[in-house]
TORBA-154311 format. One record per residue (C-alpha): y, z, x; chain. Coordinates in steps of 0.02 Angstrom, whole numbers, plus 50000, padded with zeros to 5 digits. Layout:
<lumtors>
Y,Z,X,A
...
</lumtors>
This chain:
<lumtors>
50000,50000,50000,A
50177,49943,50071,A
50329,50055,50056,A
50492,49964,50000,A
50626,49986,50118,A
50747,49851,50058,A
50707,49682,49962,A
50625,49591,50083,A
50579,49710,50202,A
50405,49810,50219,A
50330,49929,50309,A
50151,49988,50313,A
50127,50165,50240,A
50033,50288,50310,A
49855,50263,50297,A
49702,50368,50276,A
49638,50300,50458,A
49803,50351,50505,A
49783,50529,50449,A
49604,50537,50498,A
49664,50503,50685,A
49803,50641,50693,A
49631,50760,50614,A
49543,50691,50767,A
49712,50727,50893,A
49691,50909,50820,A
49513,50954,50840,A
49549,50881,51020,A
49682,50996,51039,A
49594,51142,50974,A
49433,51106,51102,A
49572,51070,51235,A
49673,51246,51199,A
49504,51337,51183,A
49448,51278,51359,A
49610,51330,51438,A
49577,51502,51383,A
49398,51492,51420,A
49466,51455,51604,A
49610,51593,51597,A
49487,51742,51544,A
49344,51672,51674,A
49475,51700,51798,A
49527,51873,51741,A
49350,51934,51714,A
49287,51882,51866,A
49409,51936,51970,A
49410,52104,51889,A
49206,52097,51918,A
49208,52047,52088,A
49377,52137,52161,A
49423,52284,52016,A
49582,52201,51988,A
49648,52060,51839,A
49726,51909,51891,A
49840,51975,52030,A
49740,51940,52205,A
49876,52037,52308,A
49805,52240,52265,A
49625,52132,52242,A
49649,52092,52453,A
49749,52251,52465,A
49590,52356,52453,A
49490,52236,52602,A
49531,52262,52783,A
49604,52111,52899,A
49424,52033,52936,A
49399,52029,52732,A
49563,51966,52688,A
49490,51827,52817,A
49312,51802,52742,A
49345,51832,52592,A
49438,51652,52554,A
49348,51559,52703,A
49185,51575,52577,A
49252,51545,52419,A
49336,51370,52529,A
49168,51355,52594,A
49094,51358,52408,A
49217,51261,52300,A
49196,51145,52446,A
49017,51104,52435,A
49080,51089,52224,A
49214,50969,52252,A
49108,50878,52344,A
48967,50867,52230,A
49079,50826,52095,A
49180,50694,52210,A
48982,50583,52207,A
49029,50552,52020,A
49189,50447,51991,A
49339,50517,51917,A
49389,50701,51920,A
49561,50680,52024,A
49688,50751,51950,A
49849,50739,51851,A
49874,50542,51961,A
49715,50512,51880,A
49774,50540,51681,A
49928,50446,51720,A
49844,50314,51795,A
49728,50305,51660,A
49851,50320,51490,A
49951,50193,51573,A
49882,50080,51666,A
49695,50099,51640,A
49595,50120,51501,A
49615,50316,51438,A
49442,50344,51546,A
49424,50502,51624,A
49246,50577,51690,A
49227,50725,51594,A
49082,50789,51692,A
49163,50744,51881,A
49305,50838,51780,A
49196,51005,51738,A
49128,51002,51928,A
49317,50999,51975,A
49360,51146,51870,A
49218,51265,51926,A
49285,51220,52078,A
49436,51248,52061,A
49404,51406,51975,A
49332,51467,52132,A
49449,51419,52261,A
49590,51538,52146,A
49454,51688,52134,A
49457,51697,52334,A
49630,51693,52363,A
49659,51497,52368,A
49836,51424,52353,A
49817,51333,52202,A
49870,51323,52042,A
49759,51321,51887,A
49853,51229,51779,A
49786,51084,51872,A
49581,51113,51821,A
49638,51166,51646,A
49757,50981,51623,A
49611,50898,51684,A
49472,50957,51581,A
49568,50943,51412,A
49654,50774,51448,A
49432,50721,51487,A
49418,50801,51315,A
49523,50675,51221,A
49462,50561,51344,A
49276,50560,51301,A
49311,50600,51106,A
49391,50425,51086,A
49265,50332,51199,A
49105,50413,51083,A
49209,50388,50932,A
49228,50195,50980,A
49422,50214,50951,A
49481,50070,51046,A
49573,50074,51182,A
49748,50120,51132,A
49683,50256,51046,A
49572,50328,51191,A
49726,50330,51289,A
49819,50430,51169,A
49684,50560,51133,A
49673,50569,51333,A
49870,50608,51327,A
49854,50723,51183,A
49716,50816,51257,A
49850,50833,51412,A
49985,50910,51292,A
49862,51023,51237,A
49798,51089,51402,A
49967,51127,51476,A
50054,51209,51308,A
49893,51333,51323,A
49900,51384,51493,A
50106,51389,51501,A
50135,51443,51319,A
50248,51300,51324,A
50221,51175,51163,A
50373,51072,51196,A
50376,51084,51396,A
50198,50998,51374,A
50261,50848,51240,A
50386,50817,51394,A
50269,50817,51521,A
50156,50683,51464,A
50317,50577,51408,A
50412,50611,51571,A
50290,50622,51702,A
50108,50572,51629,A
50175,50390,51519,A
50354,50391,51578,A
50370,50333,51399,A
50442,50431,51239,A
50372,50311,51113,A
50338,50382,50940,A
50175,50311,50968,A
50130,50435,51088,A
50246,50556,51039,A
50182,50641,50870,A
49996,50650,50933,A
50048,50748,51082,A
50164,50861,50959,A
50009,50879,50848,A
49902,50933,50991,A
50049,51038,51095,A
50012,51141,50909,A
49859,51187,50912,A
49840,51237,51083,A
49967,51343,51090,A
49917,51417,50916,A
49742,51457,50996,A
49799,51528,51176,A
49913,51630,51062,A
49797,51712,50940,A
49704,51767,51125,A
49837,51804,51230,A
49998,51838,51109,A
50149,51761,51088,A
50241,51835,51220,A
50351,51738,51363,A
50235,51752,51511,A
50377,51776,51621,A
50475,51928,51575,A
50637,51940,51663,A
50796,52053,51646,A
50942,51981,51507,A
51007,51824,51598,A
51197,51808,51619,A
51354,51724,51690,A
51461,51865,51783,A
51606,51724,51856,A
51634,51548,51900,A
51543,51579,52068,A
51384,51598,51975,A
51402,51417,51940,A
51422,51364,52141,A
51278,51495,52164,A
51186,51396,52041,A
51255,51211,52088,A
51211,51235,52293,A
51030,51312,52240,A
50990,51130,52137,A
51053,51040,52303,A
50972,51149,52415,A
50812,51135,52313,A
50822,50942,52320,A
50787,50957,52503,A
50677,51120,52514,A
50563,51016,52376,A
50560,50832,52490,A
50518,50966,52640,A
50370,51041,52544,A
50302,50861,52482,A
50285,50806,52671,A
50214,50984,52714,A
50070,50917,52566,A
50055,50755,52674,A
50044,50833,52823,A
49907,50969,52766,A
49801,50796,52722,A
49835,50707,52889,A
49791,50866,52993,A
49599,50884,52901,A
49575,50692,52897,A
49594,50686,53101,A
49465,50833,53099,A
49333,50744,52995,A
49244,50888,52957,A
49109,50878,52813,A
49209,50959,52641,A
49130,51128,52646,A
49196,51153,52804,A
49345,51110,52786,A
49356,51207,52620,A
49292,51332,52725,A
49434,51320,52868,A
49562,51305,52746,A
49507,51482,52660,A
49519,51563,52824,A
49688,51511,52863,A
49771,51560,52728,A
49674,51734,52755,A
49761,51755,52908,A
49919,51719,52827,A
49856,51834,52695,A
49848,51994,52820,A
50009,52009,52841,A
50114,51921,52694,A
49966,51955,52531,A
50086,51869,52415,A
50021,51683,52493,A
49857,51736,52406,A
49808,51635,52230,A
49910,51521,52126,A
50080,51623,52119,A
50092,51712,51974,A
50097,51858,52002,A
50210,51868,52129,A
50345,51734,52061,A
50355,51877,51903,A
50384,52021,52050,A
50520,51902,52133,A
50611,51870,51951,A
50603,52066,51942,A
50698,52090,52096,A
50579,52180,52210,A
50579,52079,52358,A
50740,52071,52476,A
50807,51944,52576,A
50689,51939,52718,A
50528,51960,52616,A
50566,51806,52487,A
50611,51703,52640,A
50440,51741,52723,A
50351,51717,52549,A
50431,51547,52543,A
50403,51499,52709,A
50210,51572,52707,A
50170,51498,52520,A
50227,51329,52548,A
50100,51313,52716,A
49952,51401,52614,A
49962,51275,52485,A
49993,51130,52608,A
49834,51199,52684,A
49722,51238,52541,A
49773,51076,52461,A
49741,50969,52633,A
49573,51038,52653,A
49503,50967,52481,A
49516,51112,52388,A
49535,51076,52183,A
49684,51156,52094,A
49848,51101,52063,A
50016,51131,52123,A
50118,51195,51981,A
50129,51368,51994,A
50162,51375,52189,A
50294,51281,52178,A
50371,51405,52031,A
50362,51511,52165,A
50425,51434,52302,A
50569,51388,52199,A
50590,51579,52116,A
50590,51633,52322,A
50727,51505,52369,A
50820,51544,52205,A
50809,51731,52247,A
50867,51739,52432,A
51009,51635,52374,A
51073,51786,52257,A
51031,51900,52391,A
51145,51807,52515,A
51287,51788,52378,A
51264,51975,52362,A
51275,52024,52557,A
51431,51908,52556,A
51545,51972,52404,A
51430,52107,52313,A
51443,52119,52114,A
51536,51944,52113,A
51386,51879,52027,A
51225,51893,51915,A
51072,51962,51968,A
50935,51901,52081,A
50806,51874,51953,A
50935,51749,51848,A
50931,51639,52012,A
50777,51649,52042,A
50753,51560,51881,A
50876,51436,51931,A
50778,51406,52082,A
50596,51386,51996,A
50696,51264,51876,A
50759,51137,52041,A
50602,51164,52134,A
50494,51104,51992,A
50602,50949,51961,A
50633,50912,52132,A
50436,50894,52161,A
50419,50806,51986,A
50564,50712,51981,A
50583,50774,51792,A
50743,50855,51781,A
50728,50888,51571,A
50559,50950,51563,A
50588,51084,51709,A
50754,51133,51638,A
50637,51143,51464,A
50484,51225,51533,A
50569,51367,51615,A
50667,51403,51440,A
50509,51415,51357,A
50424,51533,51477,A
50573,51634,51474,A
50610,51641,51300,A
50817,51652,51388,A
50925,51539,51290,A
51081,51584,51382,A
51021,51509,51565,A
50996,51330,51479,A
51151,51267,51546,A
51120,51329,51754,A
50949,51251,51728,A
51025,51095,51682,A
51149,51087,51842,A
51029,51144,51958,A
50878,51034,51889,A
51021,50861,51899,A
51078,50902,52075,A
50871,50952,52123,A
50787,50767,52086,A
50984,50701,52136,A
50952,50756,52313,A
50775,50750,52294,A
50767,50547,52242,A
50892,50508,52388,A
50761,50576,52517,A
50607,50506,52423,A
50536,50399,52287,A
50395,50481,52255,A
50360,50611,52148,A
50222,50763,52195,A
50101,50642,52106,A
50155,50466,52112,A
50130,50515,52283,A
49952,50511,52267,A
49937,50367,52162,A
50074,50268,52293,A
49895,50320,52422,A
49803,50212,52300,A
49895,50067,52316,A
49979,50087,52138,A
50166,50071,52126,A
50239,50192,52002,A
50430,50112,52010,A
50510,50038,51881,A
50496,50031,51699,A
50322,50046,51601,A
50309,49858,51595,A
50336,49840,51756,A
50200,49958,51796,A
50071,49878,51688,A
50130,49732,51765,A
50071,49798,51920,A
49902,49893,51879,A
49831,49722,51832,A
49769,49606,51979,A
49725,49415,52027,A
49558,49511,52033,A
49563,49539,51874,A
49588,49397,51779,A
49515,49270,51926,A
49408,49138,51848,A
49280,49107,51972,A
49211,48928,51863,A
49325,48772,51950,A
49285,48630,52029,A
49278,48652,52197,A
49223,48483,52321,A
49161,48486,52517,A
49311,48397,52610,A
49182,48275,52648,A
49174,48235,52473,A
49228,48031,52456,A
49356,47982,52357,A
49245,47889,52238,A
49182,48053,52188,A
49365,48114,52172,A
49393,47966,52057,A
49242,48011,51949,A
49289,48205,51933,A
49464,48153,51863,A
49432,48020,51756,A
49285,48097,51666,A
49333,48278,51664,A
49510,48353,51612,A
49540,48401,51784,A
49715,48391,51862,A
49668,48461,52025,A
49520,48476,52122,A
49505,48600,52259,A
49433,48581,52412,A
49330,48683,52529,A
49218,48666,52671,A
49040,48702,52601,A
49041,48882,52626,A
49177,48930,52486,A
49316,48921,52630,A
49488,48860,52555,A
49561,48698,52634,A
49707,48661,52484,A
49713,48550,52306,A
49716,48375,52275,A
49794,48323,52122,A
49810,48184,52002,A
49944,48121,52054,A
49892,48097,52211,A
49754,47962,52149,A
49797,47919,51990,A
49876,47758,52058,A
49681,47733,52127,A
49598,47787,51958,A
49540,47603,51900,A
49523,47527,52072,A
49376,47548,52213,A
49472,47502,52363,A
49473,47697,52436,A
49300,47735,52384,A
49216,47688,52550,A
49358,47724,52673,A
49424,47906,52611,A
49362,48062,52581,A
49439,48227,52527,A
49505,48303,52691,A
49612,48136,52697,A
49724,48189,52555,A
49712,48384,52549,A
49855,48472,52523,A
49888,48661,52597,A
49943,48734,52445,A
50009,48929,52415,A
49869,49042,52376,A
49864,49220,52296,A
49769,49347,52369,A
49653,49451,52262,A
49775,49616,52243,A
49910,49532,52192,A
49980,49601,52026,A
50053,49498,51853,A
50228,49512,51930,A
50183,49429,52076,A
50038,49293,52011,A
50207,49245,51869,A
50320,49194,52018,A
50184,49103,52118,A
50136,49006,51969,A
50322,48974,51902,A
50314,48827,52047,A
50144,48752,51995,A
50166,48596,51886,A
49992,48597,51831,A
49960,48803,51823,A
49818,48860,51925,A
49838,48961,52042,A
49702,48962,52190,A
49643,49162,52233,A
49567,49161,52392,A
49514,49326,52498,A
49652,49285,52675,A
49496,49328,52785,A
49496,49245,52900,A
49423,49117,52852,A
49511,49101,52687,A
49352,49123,52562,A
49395,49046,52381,A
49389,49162,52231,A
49440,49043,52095,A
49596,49016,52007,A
49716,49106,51911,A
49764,48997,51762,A
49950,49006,51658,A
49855,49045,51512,A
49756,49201,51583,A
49939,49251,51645,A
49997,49261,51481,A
49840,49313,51394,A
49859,49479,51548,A
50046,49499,51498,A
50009,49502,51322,A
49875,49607,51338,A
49927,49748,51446,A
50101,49747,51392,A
50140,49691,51222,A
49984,49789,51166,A
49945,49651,51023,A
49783,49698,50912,A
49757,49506,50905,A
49662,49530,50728,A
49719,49391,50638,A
49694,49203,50693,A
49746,49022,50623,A
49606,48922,50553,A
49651,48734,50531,A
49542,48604,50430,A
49542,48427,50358,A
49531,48418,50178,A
49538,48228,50169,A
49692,48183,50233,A
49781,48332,50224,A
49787,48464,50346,A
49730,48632,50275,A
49767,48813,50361,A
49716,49001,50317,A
49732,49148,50420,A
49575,49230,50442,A
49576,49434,50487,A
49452,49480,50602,A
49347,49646,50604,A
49446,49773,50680,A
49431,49810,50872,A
49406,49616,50890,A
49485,49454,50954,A
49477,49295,50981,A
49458,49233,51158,A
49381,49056,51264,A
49264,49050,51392,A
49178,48922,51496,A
49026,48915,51500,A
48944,48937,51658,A
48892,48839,51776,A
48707,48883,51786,A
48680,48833,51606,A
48718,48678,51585,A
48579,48576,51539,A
48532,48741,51419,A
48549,48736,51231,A
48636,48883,51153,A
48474,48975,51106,A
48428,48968,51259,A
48590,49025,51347,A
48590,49179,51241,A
48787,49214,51244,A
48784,49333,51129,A
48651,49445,51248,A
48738,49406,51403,A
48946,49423,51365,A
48935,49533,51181,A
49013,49384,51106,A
49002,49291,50939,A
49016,49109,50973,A
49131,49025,50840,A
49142,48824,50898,A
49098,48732,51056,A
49256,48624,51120,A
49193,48485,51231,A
49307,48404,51350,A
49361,48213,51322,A
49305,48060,51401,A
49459,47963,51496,A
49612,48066,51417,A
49534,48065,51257,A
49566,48226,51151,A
49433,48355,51151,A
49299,48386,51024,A
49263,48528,50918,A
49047,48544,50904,A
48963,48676,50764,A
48886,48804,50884,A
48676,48772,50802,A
48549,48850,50901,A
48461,48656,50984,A
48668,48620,51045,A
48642,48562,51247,A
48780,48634,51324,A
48860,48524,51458,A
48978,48576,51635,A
49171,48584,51546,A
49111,48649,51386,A
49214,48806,51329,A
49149,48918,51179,A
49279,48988,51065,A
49197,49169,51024,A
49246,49322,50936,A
49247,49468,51072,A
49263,49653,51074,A
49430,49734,51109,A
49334,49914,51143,A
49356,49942,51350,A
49181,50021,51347,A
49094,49828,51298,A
49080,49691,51409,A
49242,49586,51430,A
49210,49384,51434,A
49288,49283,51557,A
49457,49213,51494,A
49471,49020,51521,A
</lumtors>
């Protein structure tokens, strides 16, 4: 049923499939919120089992002497080491890069059991004292929650990327208490999109979670901190020089991160032991400054209550940003969250303490920085200025330190933007070769390759081919350019018609020239090369097809990259068409009859050749439908001598022949097997 909007104008109203989804995004979020505090009480339970103390790991390591504060993480390294390992056999699993490559650019798949593995992993690695946060395991396991509810539900693709966002929403609004912090993340960081699209599922799901993590934990901000407040104009400088300050202090720790990873990839040791040699670092750390032990928490909420001076928040900074580089080099899973709230709460705080040594009472108190300076730090690592400045509202519950948090969080990713492009994790996808730049287009642009879309299925002669061949190819096929190798899928160039159509209806070249005697080096695409690039290459091609061809050397040819896959790439990955209804086009008589036909959902129409190895084979005997998933609709054969091509019924005894492309009805569902595009 359509909704009238104006005469003339329509709009679909909301359907029962649509409401049936959203009922889906919430039973997602619940399972999401209900794993996050699954992971929150395993981690106070245990730790009170195994140390007599909650959450806090500083009076847990407090109680050991200097050799335990020393074993006790180099074993739990050693452990979650031998996990992550385990869990690194099976693919997927890596992180908060890994949902944001896959909403965005991939196809909303995310391993839920590498995912599990990573979490018990990570649970252990913050039980011993590991610099990690845990918001990180707890992200991961609900966005492979939404991830592997779509995919069993055979949702389709756009769908499975939104439950895997949802289930994102939901896992950080339950382990921050932060329902709109977490709709920000996933639009700001995660899609770096706020379409409505994406939008109300993630609100739907930032619900629930945080209505289950409250009925177990309460309601209450989970940072409590003293009345916030303005005392005079310097408080704004205070505030102002801690955003620019964090801008740098936050590039600083990102290359600390790098550096952690370079130092353990030049040792090569096997992951438990480096798990194991990353534990026993930060124990040594841990003997003398405690508050480097676990994710942070604990002692960020004992710097916003003031009980730390100058000295000791300096060394806490100093000593937490190389535990984490450390514990995060080594392989260790966990995120990276927390420490840097307190990183930034430290810098934040021994900026009011040196405001305070220089003109005392002339502003606020050290705990209202020190929210300023978890605000910066957090978007000068993300690069996401509104959801820090949001995030730390929320787990505040302070209204009246919105406005600081918006200066400081501006000047933060200002600085922080000038002195590096990437974000704490476009980082690691930038390791993987994927750009993160630019607008959403422009990244889905990117995340598809020549590789991708290659079609493997041309013509391709020997240069010792003679021309009389040549002739033959072009005046029987459709051809308008041949490529040429020599005989072991090396790439010499193209000939095209052009070049012989002069020759077409005459023999006089047939028994003096071959091939290599009118190749042409033509520009070639290389197999990574993404839709931006493969749309400029081709722009210059009168005929386009673009040759792919590994540079070796030798150059080894791929296939080509055709106009018609570009746009079929470009249409697919960015204008998101459901391509479910087609044009049917008949003869009745004289006239030309037409009907659009709908197509089952999750379907599409697409064309394929049909490959080389059967020809000769009828189409009972090529069994397309058991070897691409594919309904074949009509056979188009190619022309004879520029004639048009003709459309055959697809029966059972049909011989297909080389050139023949089959006009099928294909599955849109990312879990089926794709055909070839022609």
């Amino acid at each position: 049923m359509d909704v009238e909007l104006r005469p003339g104008r329509r709009v679909p109203a909301v359907t029962l499939e649509d409401l049936g989804f959203l009922a889906i995004v919430a039973v997602v979020a619940l399972l999401g919120g209900a794993s996050a505090c699954l992971f929150r009480l395993a981690t106070h339970g245990l730790s009170l089992l195994l140390f007599g103390h909650g959450d806090d790991m500083v009076p847990a390591v407090a109680d050991l002497g200097a050799i335990g504060r020393v074993l006790v993480p180099a074993t739990g390294g050693l452990v979650a080491g031998f996990m992550g390992w385990l869990a690194s056999r099976q693919k997927g699993g890596h992180g908060v890069p890994e949902i944001m490559e896959a909403v965005t650019l991939s196809r909303g798949y995310v391993s839920l059991r590498a995912t599990l593995a990573k979490a018990f992993a990570g649970l252990v690695t913050i039980l011993s004292g590991g610099s990690v946060g845990r918001e990180g395991p707890i992200v991961q396991v609900a966005a492979a929650i939404g991830s592997r509810a779509g995919r069993v539900l055979a949702l389709g693709e756009r769908r499975v990327r939104i439950l895997t966002a949802s289930g994102c929403a939901a896992g950080l609004a339950a382990v921050y208490d932060a329902p709109i912090g977490a709709i920000l993340f996933v639009a700001e960081v995660v899609a770096g999109t706020f379409a409505l699209e994406l939008l109300l599922p993630c609100m739907t799901a930032s619900v629930f979670a945080t209505t289950v993590a409250r009925a177990v934990f309460g309601s209450q901000p989970i940072f409590r901190v003293p009345p916030f407040a303005l005392v005079s104009t310097m408080d704004w400088w205070g505030h102002g020089l801690i955003g620019l300050l964090a801008g740098v202090v936050g590039h600083v720790f990102l290359r600390a991160l790098d550096s952690g990873e370079r130092v353990f990839a030049r040792l090569r040791l096997a992951r438990p032991l480096a798990g194991a040699l990353g534990g026993a670092v930060v124990g040594i750390l841990g003997i003398g400054l405690p508050q480097v032990y676990g994710n942070g928490f604990e002692a960020a909420s004992q710097v916003l209550e003031g009980r730390f001076g100058l000295l000791l928040v300096v060394a806490i900074l100093l000593g937490k940003a190389v535990a984490t580089s450390i514990t995060v080099g080594s392989g260790a899973p966990g995120g990276v969250f927390t420490p840097t709230l307190l990183l930034g709460a430290c810098l934040g705080s021994a900026m009011g303490h040196a405001i305070h040594l220089v003109a005392p009472g002339s502003v606020g108190p050290e705990g209202g920085y020190a929210l300023v300076g978890m605000a910066a730090m957090l978007a000068a690592t993300t690069h996401a200025p509104v959801l820090s400045t949001v995030m730390i509202f929320e787990m505040t519950g302070n209204y009246a330190i919105v406005l600081p948090l918006i200066l400081a969080t501006s000047l933060s990713v200002l600085v922080a933007r000038r002195l590096s492009p990437s974000s704490v994790y476009t980082r690691e996808l930038a390791k993987r070769g994927i750009a993160w730049e630019g607008s959403i287009e422009e990244r889905l642009a990117r995340g598809v390759t020549a590789r991708d879309i290659v079609d493997p299925d041309v013509i391709l002669v020997h240069a010792a081919t003679p021309f009389s061949e040549l002739r033959r190819i072009f005046g029987e096929t459709h051809a308008r350019t041949i490529f040429v190798g020599d005989g072991e899928r090396g790439f010499l160039g193209t000939i095209d018609i052009h070049t012989v159509k002069l020759f077409l209806d005459t023999d006089e070249l047939d028994s003096v020239a071959v091939a290599a005697d009118i190749v042409a080096r033509t520009k070639a695409a290389s197999p990574d090369a993404t839709l931006l690039e493969l749309a400029h290459a081709l722009h210059g091609l009168e005929f386009g097809e673009l040759p792919v061809v590994d540079p070796g050397p030798p150059w080894q040819f791929l296939g080509v990259v055709t106009r018609r896959a570009l746009l079929a790439a470009f249409d697919r990955e960015i204008l998101k068409r459901d391509l479910l209804v087609t044009k049917v086009l008949w003869r009745e008589g004289e006239e030309l009859a037409s009907e659009l036909l709908e197509l089952p959902e999750g379907s599409r129409m697409a064309e394929i050749r049909v490959p080389r190895e059967l020809a000769g084979h009828t189409l009972s005997e090529a069994r397309i439908r058991e070897r691409e998933g594919v309904n074949v609709v009509v056979v188009v054969r190619p022309g004879r001598r520029g004639k048009d091509p003709g459309c055959l019924l697809p029966t059972p005894d049909l011989v297909l022949q080389r050139g023949d492309r089959l006009v099928v009805v294909a599955p849109r569902d990312p879990a089926s097997r794709s055909p070839r595009a022609a």
